[in-house]
The first five atom37 places (N, CA, C, CB, O) and aatype in JSON, in Angstrom:
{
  "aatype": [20, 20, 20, 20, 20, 20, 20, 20, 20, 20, 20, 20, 20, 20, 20, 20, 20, 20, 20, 20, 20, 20, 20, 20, 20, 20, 20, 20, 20, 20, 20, 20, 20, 20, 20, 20, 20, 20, 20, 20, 20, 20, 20, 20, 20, 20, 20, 20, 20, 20, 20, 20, 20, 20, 20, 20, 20, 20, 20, 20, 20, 20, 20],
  "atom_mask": [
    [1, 1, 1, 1, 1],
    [1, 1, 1, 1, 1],
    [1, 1, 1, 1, 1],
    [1, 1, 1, 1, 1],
    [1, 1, 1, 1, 1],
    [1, 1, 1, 1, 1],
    [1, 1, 1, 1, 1],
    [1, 1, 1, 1, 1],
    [1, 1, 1, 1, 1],
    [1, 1, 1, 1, 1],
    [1, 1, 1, 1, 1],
    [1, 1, 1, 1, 1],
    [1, 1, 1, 1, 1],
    [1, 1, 1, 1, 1],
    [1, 1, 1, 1, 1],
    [1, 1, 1, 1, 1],
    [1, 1, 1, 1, 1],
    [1, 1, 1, 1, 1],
    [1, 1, 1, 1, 1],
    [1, 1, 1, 1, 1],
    [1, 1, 1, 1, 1],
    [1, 1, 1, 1, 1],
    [1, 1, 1, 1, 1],
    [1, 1, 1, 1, 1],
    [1, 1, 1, 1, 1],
    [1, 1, 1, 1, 1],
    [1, 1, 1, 1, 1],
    [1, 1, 1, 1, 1],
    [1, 1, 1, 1, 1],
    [1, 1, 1, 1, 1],
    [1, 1, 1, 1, 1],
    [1, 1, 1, 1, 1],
    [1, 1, 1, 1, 1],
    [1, 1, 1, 1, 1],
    [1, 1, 1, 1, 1],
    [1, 1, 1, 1, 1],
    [1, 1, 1, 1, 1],
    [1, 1, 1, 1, 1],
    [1, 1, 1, 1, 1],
    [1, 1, 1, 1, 1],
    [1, 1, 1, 1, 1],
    [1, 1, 1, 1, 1],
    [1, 1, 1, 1, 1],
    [1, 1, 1, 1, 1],
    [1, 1, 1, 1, 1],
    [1, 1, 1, 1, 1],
    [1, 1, 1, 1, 1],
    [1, 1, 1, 1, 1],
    [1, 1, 1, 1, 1],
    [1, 1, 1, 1, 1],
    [1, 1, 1, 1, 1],
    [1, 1, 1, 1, 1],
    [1, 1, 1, 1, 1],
    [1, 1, 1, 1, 1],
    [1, 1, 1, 1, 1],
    [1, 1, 1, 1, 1],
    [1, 1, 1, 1, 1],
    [1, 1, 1, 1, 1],
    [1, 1, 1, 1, 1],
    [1, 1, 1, 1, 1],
    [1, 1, 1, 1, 1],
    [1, 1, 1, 1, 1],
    [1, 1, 1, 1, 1]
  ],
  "atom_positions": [
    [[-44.6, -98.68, -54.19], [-45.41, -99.84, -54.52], [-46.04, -100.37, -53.25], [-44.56, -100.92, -55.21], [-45.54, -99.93, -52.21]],
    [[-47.11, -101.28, -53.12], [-48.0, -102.02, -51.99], [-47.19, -102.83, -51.31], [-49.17, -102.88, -52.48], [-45.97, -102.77, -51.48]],
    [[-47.57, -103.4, -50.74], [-46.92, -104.08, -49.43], [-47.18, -105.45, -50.24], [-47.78, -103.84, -47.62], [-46.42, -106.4, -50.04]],
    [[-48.26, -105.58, -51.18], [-48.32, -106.84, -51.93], [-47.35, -106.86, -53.33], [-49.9, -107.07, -52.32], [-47.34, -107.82, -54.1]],
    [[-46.73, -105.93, -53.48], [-45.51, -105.94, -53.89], [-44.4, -106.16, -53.87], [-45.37, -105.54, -53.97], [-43.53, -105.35, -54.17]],
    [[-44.16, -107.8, -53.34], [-42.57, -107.8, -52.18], [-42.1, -108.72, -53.27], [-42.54, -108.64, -50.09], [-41.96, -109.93, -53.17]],
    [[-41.82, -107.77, -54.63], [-40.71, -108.72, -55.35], [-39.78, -107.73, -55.84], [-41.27, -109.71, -56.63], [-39.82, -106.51, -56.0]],
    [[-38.67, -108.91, -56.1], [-37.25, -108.18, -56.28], [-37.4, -108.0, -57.99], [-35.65, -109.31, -55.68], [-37.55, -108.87, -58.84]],
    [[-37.31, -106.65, -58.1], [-37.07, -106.49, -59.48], [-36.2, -107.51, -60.86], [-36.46, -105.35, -59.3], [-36.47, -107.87, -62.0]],
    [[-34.87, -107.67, -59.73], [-33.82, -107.91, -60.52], [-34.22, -109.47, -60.86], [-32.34, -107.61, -59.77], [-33.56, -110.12, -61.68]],
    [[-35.54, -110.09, -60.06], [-35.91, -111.73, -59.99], [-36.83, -111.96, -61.06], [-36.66, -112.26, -58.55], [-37.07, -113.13, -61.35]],
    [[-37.62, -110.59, -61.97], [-38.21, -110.84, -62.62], [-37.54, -110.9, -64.26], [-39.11, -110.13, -62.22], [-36.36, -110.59, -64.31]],
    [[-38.11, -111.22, -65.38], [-38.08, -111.04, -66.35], [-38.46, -110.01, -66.94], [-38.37, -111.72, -66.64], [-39.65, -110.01, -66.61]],
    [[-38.24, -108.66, -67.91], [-38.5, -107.64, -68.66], [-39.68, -108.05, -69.13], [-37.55, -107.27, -69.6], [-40.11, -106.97, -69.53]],
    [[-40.98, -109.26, -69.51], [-41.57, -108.74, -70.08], [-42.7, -109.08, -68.89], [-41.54, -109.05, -71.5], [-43.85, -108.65, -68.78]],
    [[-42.16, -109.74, -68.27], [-43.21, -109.95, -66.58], [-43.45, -108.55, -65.68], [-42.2, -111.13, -65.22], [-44.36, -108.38, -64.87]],
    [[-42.23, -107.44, -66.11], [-42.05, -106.25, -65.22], [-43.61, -106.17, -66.24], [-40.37, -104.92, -65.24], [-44.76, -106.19, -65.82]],
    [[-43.26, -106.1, -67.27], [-44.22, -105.33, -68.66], [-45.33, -105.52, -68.17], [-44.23, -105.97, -70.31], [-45.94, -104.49, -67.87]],
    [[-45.94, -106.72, -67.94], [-47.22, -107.43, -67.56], [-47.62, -106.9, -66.38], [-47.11, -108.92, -67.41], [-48.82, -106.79, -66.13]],
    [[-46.72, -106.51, -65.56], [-47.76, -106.48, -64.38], [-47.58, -104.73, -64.59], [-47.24, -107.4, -62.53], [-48.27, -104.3, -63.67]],
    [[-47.11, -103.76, -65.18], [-47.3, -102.34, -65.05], [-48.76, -102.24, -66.28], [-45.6, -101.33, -65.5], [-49.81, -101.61, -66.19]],
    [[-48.38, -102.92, -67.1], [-49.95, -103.1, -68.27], [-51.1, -103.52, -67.63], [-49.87, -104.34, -69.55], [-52.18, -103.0, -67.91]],
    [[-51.01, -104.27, -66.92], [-52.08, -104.76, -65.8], [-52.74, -103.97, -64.63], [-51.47, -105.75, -65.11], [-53.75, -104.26, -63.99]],
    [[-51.81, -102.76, -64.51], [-51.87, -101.23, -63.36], [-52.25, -100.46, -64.06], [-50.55, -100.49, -62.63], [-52.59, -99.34, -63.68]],
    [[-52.31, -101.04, -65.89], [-52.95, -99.22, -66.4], [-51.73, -98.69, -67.53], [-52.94, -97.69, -64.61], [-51.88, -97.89, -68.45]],
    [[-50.83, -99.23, -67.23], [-49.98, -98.3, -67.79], [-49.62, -98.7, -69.17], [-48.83, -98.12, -66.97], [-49.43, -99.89, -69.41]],
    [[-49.53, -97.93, -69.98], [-49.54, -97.78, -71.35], [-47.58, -97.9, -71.66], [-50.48, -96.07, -71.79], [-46.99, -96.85, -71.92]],
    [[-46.87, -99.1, -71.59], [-45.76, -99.48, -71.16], [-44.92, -100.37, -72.86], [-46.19, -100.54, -69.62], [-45.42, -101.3, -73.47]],
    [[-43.9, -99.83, -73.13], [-43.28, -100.64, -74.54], [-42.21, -101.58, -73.59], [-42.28, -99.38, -76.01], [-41.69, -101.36, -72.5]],
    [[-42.13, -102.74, -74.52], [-41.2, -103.49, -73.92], [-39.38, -102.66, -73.44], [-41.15, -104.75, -75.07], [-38.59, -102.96, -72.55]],
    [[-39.35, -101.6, -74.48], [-38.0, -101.37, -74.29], [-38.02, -100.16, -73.26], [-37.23, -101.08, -75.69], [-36.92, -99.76, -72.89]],
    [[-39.22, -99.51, -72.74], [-39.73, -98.83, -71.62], [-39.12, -99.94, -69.99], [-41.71, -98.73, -71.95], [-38.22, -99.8, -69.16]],
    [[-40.27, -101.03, -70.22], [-39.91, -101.84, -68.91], [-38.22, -102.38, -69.05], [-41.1, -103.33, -68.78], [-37.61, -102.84, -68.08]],
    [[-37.73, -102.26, -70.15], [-36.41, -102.57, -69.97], [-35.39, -101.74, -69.57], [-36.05, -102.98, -70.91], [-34.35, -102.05, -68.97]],
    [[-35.84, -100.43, -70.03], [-35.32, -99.4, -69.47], [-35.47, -98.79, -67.65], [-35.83, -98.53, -70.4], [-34.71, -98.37, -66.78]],
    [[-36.89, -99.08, -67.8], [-37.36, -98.67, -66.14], [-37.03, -100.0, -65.01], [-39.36, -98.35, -66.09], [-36.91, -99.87, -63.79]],
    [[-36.9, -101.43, -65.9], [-35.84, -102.29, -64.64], [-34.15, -101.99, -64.54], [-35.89, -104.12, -64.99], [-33.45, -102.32, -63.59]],
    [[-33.75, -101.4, -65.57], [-32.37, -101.18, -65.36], [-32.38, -100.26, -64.67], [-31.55, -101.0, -66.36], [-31.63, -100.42, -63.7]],
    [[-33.05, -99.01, -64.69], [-33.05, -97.56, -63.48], [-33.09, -98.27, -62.34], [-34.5, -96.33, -63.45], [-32.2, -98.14, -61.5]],
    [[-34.38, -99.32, -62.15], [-34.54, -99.97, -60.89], [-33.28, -100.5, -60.07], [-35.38, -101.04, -61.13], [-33.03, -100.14, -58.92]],
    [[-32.7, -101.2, -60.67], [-31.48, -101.97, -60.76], [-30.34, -101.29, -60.25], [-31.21, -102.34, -62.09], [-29.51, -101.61, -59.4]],
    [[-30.52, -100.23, -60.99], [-28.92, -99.1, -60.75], [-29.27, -98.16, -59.82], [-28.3, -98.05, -62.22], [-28.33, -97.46, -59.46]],
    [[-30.62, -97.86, -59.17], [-30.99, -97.35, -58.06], [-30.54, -97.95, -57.04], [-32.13, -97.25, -57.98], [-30.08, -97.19, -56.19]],
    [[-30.51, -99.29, -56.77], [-30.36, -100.01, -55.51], [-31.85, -100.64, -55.46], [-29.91, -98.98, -54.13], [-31.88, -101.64, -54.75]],
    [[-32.89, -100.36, -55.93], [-33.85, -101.34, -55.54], [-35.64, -100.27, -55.9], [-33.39, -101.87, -53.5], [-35.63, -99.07, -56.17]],
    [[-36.55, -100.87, -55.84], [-37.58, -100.18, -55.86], [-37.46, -98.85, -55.12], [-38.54, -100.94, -55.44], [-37.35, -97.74, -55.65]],
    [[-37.51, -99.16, -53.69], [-37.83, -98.09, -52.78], [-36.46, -96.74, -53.17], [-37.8, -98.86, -50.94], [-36.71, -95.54, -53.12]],
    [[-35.39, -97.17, -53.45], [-34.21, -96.27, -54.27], [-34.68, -95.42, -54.88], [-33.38, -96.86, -55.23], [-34.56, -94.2, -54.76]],
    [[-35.59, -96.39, -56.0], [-35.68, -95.91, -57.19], [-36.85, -94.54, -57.1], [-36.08, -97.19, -58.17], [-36.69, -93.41, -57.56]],
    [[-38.35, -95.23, -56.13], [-39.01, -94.41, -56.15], [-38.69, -93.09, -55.39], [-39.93, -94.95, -55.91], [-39.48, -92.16, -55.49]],
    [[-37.53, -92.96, -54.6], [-37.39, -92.06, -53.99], [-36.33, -90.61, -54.68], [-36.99, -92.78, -52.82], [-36.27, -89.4, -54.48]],
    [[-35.66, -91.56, -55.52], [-34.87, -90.48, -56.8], [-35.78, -89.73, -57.65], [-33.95, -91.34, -57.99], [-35.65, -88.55, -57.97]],
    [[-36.97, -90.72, -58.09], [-38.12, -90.28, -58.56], [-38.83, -88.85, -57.39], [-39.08, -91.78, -58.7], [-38.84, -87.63, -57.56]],
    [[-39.08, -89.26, -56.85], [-39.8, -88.25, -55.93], [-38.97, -86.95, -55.62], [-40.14, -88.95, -54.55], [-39.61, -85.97, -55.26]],
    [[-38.15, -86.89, -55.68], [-36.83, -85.91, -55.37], [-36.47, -84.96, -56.72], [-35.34, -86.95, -54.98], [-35.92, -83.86, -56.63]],
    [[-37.01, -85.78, -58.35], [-36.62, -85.81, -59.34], [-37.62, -84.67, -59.95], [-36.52, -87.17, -59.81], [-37.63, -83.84, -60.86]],
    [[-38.51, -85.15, -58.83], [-40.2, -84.23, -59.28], [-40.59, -82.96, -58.26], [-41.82, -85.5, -59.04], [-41.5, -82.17, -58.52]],
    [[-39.59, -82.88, -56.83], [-39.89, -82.08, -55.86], [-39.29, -81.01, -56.76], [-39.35, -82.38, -54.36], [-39.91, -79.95, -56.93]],
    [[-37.63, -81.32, -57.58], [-36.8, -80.31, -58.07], [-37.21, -79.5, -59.41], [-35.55, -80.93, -58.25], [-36.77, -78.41, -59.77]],
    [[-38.2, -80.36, -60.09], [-38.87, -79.9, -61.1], [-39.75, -78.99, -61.04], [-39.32, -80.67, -61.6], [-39.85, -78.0, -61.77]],
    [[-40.85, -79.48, -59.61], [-41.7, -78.36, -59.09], [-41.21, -76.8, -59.27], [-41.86, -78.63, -57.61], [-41.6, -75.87, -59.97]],
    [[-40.07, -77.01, -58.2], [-39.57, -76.15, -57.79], [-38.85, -75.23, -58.91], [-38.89, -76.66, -56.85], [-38.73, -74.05, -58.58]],
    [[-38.43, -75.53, -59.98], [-38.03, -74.83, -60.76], [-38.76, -73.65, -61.45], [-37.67, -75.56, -61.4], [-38.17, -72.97, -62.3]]
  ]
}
């Protein structure tokens, strides 16, 4: 995420996550952003999260 991104997941509300990924484009169900703040959450944090992600997709490549 941007550097104008300096909020804590766990500070927002599920349908505020909703709002601002609908607002980026993304075609998002409420029980999606509820699901993708709990990953967030149980990652340790955004940057966690995006980096399990990235690792998640190097191994997929690679398959």
């Amino acid at each position: 995420m941007g550097d104008d991104m300096d909020v804590q997941v766990q500070d927002l509300a599920i349908d505020e996550i909703r709002e601002l990924l609908v607002d980026a484009g993304a075609d998002v169900s409420p029980e999606q952003a509820e699901q993708l703040a709990t990953f967030i959450v149980q990652a340790g944090g955004v940057e966690r999260a995006l980096a399990a992600l990235s690792q998640m997709h190097q191994v997929r490549d690679a398959a």
